[in-house]
C-alpha positions in Angstrom: -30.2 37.1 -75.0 -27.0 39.1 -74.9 -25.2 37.3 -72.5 -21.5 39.7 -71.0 -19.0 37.4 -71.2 -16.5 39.2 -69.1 -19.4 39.0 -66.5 -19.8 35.5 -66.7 -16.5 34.5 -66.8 -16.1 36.1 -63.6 -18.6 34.8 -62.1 -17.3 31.4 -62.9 -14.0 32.0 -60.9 -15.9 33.1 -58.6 -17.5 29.3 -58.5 -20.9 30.0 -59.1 -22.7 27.3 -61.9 -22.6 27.8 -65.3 -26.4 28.3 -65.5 -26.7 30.9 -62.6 -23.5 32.8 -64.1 -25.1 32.7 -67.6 -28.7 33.9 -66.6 -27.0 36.3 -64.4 -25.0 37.6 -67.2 -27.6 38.6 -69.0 -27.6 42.0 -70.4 -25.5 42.7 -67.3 -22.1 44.0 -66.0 -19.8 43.4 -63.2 -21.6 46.9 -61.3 -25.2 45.4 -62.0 -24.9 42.0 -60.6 -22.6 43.5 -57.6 -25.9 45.4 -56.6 -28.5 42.4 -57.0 -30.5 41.7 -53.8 -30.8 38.0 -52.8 -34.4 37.8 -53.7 -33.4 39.6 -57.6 -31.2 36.5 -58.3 -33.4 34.0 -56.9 -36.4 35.5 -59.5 -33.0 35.5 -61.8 -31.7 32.4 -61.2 -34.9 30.4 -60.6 -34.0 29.0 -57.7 -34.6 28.8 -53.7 -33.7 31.5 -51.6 -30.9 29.3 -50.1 -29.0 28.9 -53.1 -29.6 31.9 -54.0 -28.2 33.5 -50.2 -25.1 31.3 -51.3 -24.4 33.1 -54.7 -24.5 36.5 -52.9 -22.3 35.5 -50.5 -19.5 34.6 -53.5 -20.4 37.9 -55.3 -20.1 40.0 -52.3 -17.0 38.2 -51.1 -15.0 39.3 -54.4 -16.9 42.6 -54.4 -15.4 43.3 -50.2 -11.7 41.2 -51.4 -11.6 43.8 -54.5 -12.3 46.7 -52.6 -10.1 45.7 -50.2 -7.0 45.6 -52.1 -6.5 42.1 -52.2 -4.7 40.0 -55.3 -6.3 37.7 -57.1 -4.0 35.9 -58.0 -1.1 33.8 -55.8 2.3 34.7 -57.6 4.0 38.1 -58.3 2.6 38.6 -62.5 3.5 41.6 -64.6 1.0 43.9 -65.4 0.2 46.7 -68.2 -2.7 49.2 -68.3 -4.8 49.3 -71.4 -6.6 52.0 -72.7 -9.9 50.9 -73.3 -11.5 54.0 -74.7 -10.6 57.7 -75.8 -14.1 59.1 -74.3 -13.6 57.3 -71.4 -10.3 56.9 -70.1 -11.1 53.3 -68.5 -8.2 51.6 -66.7 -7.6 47.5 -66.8 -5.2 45.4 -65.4 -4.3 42.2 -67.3 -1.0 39.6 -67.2 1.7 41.1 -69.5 2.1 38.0 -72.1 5.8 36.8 -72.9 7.0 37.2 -76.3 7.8 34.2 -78.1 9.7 35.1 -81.5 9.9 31.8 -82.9 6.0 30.7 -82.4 5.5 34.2 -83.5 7.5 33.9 -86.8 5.7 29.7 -87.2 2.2 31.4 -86.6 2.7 34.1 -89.7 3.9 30.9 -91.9 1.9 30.8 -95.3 -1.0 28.5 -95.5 0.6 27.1 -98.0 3.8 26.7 -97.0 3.4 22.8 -97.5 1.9 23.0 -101.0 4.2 21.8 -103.5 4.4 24.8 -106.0 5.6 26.8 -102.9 8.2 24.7 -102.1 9.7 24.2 -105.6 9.7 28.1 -105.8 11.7 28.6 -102.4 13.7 26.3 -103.6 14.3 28.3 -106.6 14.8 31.7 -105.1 17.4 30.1 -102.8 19.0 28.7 -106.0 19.2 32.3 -107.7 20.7 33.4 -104.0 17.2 35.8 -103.6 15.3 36.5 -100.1 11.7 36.6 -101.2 9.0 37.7 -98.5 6.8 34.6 -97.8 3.8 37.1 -98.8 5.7 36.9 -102.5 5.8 33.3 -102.6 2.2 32.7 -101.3 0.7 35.6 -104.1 2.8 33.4 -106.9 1.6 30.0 -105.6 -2.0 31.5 -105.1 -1.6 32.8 -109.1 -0.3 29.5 -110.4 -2.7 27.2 -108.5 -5.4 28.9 -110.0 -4.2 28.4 -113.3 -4.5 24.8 -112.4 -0.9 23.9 -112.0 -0.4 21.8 -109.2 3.5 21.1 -109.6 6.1 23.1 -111.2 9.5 21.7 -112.2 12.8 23.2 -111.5 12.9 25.0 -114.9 9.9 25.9 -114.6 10.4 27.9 -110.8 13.6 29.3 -112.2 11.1 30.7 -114.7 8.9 32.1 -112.4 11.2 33.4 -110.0 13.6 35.1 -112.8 10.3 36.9 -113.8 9.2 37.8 -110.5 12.7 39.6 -109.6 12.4 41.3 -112.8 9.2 42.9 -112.2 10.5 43.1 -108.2 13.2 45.3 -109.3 10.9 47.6 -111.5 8.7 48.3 -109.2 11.0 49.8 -106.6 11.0 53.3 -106.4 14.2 55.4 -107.2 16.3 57.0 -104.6 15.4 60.5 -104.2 12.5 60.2 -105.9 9.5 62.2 -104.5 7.7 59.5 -103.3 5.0 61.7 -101.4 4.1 63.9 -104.3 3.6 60.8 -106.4 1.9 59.7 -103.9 -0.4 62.5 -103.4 -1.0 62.6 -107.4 -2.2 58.8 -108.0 -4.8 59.5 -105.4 -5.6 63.3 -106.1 -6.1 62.5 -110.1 -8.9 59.2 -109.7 -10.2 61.4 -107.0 -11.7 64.3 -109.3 -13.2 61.5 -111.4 -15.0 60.3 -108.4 -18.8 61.1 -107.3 -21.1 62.1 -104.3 -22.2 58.7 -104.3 -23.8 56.5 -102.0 -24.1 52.7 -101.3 -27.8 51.8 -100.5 -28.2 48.7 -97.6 -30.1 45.9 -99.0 -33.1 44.7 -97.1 -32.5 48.5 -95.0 -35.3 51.2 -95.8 -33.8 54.6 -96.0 -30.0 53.8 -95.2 -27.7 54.8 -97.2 -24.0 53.8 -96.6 -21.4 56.8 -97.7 -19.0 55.8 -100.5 -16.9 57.7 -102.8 -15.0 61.2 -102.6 -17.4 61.9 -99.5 -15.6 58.4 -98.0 -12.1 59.4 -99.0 -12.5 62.9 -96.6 -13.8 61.2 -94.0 -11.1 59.0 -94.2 -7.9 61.1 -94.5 -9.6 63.6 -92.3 -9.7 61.1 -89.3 -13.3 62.0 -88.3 -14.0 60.2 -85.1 -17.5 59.5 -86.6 -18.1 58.4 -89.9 -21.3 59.6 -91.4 -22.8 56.1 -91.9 -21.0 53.8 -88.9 -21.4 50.3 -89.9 -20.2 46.9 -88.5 -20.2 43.2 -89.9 -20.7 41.0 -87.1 -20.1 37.0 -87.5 -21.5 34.3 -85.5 -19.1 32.5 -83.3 -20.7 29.1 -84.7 -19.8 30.2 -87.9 -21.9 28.0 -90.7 -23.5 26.1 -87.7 -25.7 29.6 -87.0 -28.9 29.6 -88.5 -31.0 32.5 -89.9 -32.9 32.3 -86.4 -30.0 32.3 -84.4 -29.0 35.5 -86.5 -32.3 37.0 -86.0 -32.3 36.7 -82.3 -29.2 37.8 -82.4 -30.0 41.2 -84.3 -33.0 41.6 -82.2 -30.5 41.7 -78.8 -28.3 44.4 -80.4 -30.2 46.6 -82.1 -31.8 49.8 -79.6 -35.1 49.1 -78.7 -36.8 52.8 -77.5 -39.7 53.0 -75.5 -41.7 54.4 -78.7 -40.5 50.7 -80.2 -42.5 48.7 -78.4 -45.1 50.5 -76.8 -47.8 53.8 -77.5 -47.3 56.6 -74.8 -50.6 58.2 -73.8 -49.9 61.5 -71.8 -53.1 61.7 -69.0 -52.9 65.0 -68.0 -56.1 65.3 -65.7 -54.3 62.5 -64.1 -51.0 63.4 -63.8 -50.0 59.9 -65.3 -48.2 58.4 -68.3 -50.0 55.4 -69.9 -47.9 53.0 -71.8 -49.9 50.5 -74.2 -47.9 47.4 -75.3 -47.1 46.5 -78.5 -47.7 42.6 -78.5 -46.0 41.7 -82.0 -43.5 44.7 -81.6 -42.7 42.9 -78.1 -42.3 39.6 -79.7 -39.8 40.9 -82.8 -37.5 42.1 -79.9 -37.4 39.2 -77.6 -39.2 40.8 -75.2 -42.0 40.5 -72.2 -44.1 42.9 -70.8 -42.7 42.3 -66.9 -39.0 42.3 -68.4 -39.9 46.4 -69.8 -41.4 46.7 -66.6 -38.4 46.2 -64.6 -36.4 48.2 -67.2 -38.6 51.4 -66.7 -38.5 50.9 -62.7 -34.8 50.5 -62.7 -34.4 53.3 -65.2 -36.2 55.7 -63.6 -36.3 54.7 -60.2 -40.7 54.8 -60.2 -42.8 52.3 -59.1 -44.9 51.2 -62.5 -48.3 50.3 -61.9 -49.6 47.1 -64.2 -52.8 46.1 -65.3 -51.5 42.8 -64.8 -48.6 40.7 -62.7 -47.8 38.5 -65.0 -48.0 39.9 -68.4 -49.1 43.3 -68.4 -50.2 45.2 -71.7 -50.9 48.4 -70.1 -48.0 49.9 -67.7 -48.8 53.3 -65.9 -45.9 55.9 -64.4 -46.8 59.0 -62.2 -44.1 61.5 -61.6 -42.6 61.0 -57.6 -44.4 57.9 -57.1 -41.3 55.4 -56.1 -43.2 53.0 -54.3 -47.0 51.6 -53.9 -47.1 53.0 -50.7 -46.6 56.9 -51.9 -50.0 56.0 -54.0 -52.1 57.0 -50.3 -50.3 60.3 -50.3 -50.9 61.0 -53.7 -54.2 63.5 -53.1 -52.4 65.8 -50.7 -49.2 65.9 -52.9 -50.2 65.8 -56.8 -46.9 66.0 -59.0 -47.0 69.0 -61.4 -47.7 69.3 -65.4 -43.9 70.4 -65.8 -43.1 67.3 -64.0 -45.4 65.0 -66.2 -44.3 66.7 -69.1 -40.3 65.7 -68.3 -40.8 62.3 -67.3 -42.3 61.4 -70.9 -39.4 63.1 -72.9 -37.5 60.8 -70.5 -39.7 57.6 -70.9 -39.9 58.5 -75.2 -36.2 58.5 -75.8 -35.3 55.7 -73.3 -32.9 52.6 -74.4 -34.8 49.5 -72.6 -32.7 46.7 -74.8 -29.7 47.0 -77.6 -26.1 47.8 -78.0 -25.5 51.9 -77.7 -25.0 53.0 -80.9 -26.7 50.3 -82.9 -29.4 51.6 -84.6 -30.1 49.0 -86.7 -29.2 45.4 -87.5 -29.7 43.2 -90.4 -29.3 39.7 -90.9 -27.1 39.0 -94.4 -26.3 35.9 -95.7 -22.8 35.7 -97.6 -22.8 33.0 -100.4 -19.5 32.0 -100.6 -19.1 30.7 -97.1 -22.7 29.7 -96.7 -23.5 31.7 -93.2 -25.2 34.0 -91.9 -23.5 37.4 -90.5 -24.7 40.9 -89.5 -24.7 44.0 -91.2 -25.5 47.1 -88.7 -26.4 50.9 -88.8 -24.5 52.2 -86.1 -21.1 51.1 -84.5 -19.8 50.2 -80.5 -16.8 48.0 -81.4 -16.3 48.1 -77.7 -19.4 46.6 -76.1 -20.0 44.0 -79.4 -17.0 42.7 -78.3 -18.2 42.1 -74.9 -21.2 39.2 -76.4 -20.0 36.1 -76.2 -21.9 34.8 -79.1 -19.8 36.8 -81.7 -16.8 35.8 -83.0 -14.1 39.1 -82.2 -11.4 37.8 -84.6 -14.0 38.6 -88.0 -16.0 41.2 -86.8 -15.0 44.5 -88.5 -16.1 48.1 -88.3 -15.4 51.3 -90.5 -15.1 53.6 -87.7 -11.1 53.7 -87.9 -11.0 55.5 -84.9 -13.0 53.1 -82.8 -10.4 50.3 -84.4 -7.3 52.2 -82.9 -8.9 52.9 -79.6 -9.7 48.9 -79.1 -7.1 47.1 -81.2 -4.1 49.5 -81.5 -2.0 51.8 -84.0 -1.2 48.6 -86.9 -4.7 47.4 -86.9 -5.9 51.1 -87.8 -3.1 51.4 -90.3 -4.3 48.2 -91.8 -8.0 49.9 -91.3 -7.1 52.9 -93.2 -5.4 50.3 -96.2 -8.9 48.3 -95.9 -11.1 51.6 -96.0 -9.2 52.7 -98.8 -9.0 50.1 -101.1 -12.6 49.2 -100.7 -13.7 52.8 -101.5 -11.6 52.9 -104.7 -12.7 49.4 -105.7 -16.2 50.7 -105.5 -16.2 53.7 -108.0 -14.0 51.3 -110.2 -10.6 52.9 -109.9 -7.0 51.7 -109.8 -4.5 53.0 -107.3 -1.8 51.4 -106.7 -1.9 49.6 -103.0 1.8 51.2 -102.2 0.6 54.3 -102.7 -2.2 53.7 -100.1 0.5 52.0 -97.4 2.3 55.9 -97.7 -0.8 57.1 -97.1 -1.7 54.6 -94.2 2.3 55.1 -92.8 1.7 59.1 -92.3 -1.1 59.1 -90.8 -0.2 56.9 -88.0 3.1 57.3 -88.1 3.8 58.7 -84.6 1.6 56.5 -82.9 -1.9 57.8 -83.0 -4.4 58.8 -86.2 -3.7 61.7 -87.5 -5.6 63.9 -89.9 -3.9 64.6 -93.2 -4.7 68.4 -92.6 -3.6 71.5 -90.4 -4.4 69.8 -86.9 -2.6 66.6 -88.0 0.2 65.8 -90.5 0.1 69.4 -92.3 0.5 71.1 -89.1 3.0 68.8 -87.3 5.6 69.3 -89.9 9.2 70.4 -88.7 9.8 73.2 -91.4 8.1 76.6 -90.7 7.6 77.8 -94.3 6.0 74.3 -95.2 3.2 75.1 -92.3 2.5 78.5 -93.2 2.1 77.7 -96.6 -0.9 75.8 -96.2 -2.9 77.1 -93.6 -3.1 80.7 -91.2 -0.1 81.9 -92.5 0.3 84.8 -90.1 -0.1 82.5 -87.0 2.6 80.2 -87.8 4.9 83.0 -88.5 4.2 84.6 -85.7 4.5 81.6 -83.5 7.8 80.6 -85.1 9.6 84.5 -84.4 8.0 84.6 -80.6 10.3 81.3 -79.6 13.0 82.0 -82.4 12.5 78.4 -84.3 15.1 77.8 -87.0 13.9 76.2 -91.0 16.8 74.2 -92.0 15.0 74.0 -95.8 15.2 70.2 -96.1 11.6 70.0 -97.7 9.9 70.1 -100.7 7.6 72.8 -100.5 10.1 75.2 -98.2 13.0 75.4 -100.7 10.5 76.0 -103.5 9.1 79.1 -101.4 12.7 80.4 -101.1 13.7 79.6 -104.7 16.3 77.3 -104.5 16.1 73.8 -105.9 14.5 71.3 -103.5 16.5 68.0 -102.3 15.1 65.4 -105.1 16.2 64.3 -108.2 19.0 66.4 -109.9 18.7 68.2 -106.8 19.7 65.8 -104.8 23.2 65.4 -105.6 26.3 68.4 -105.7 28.6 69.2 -108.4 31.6 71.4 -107.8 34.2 72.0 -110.5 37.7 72.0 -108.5 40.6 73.6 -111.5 43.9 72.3 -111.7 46.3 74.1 -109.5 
């Protein structure tokens, strides 16, 4: 049961119960249960038609106060539009929060800021007059607890923190040093060792996850679509979930076609479509024969003749029959074979239950936290987020772009890190993570993901010469003399076109020999 929890939570402001908002809730938005007759949510609800009259008189009141301009609220709030979607530009207003700097700073406090080996060494670095990130401390502690230290004394933090300036101080890069190039060498060189590799799903017939140099493109290219879209989705009941809840679970997301759960016979003397039920194929996806019955009616707006009221096996459709009553005129008005002939490519290909884009889901088991999780073919960050059995804050995908379009610019720059360092990881390779933040910083560096290539970074650049040289020349040129742009040579790859020594290293600095007077 994939219940919308945006749809039932406002159904509970509305004050309806718990139990008619979560059954109404059910595979449903705001726009479905707006349109739900009083009889539908009695047969929903199972309840009298009284209660049910009451209900629809709560959802229509909020439908008519909506419409109607009204605020929901009593007090003057601030609000902000959110972009919910590129695709679909899909407008919400929600209460600005207030900014609270110091609960912001206390909620990024270290785990283990109260451990004792972090304390001695903060104590330490204050002693040595150093300001240490508490990301420093917490990698040190992390190293020396697992060493099996438990306290440190004072010479022995002075120790550590002497070292760890040291190697702090080494590791920063020289001014005027060509960062980028660097940069674009420690990943260009492990790159030509990579492979055309793939990453096979466990448990998943014929998937096969993309990895390697194939990953890398699709990553730096900023391809809306990854070849092989995959999600890890975690139960909100965490190591409480068991393998069935999982399994029901996975049943409720994945796209359940027509052709899943049923065999399509084509009766063309009749001018009919026959659909035979699949009893164990109906079981494995949580579903009845009347619930796909009132899934093809609604879909397709036919009336669908069963062999049975209460649990059909055989459901019949015939093209421009919408009601029982259009059966009598039927003789005098036969629909055609072209007509027949559209209404099963329409019925063969039609999504009756599942998540859009969710091909497949599998239920994984992860040892080191003892629960079970979900590992899917296919990815709709968007709508997953929508099930309230899911827990949002640990469900990931590797669509990047799906990441920036529902949790912002830093938590695709942290994707594009992730992505990265995972894929690297994989074919066994060592890059350092700094060079993978420049990486990360470019390509979202004005706000949006960019591709590393001429309709991205590479063709944004402010120097002329730099543009041309890597992609249609001519074009840029061209562009450039029509609205008389100006290259101030401040680049790398401009001043080494022209000749002259670029701005880095001994370039970066001017001598000039002034003789006595």
């Amino acid at each position: 049961m994939v219940v919308k929890s945006a749809t039932k939570k406002k159904l509970q402001d509305l004050g309806v119960p718990d139990t008619f908002a979560h059954a109404l809730a059910n595979d449903r938005k705001w726009d479905d249960v707006k349109v739900l007759g009083v009889q539908d949510i009695a047969q929903v609800c199972e309840t009298d038609s009284e209660t049910a009259e009451k209900v629809h008189a709560q959802i229509h009141a909020a439908d008519r106060k909506s419409s109607d301009g009204e605020a929901d609220g009593g007090g003057p709030t601030t609000k902000v539009t959110l972009r919910k979607s590129r695709s679909r530009r899909v407008k919400a207003d929600v209460d600005l929060q207030t900014y609270n700097a110091s609960s912001k700073i206390q909620s990024m406090r270290s785990a283990l800021a109260d451990d004792p080996v972090f304390t001695a060494l903060e104590k330490a670095a204050e002693k040595a007059g150093m300001s240490l990130t508490d990301r420093i401390f917490e990698d040190l502690t992390d190293a020396i607890l697992k060493r099996g230290k438990k306290k440190l004394t004072a010479a022995q933090a002075d120790k550590v923190i002497s070292h760890a300036a040291t190697e702090l101080d080494r590791s920063r890069i020289d001014p005027y040093e060509a960062a980028g190039i660097v940069t674009a060498q420690s990943l260009g060189e492990p790159g030509t060792q990579m492979t055309m590799r793939t990453f096979h799903y466990a448990g998943v017939a014929t998937v096969n996850v993309t990895q390697g140099l194939p990953r890398i493109i699709e990553i730096v290219d900023a391809r809306k679509v990854p070849n092989t879209p995959t999600m890890k989705i975690y139960l909100k009941d965490g190591i409480k979930a068991t393998s069935d809840d999982a399994k029901k679970l996975a049943a409720s997301l994945e796209v359940t076609t027509t052709v899943n759960i049923a065999t399509i016979e084509t009766d063309v003397a009749q001018r009919r479509l026959v659909l035979h039920l699949n009893k164990a194929n109906l079981e494995q996806k949580n579903m009845t024969g009347v619930e796909v019955r009132e899934k093809l009616e609604r879909a397709t707006r036919l009336h669908v003749i069963p062999d049975k009221e209460k649990s059909p096996k055989t459901l019949t459709l015939i093209p421009n029959v919408h009601s029982a009553e259009d059966l009598d005129t039927l003789a005098e008005n036969p629909p055609s074979y072209t007509m027949l002939l559209q209404l099963e490519e329409k019925i063969r290909d039609l999504r009756l239950k599942g998540v859009p884009g969710v091909e497949r889901a599998n239920v994984q088991f992860n040892d080191k936290t003892g629960e079970h999780y979900l590992a899917t073919i296919g990815s709709n960050l968007q709508r997953i987020n929508e099930i309230e059995a899911i827990d949002r804050t640990r469900t990931y995908t590797n669509n990047i772009i799906e990441i920036y379009d529902q949790l912002g610019i830093e938590a695709a720059r942290q994707a594009i890190v992730d992505e990265l360092r995972e894929t690297l990881d994989g074919a066994r390779l060592e890059v350092d993570d700094r060079h993978l933040l420049i990486v990360a910083d470019v390509m979202t560096s004005e706000g949006e993901v960019r591709a590393i290539g001429r309709h991205g970074v590479s063709g944004t650049k402010h120097s002329i010469l730099a543009r041309a040289a890597f992609e249609v020349t001519v074009n840029h040129l061209l562009k450039a003399g029509i609205i008389g742009e100006r290259d101030h040579l401040t680049g790398v790859a401009e001043n080494i076109i022209v000749g002259q020594p670029i701005a880095l290293g001994t370039g970066s600095v001017e001598l000039f020999y002034v003789p006595d007077a």
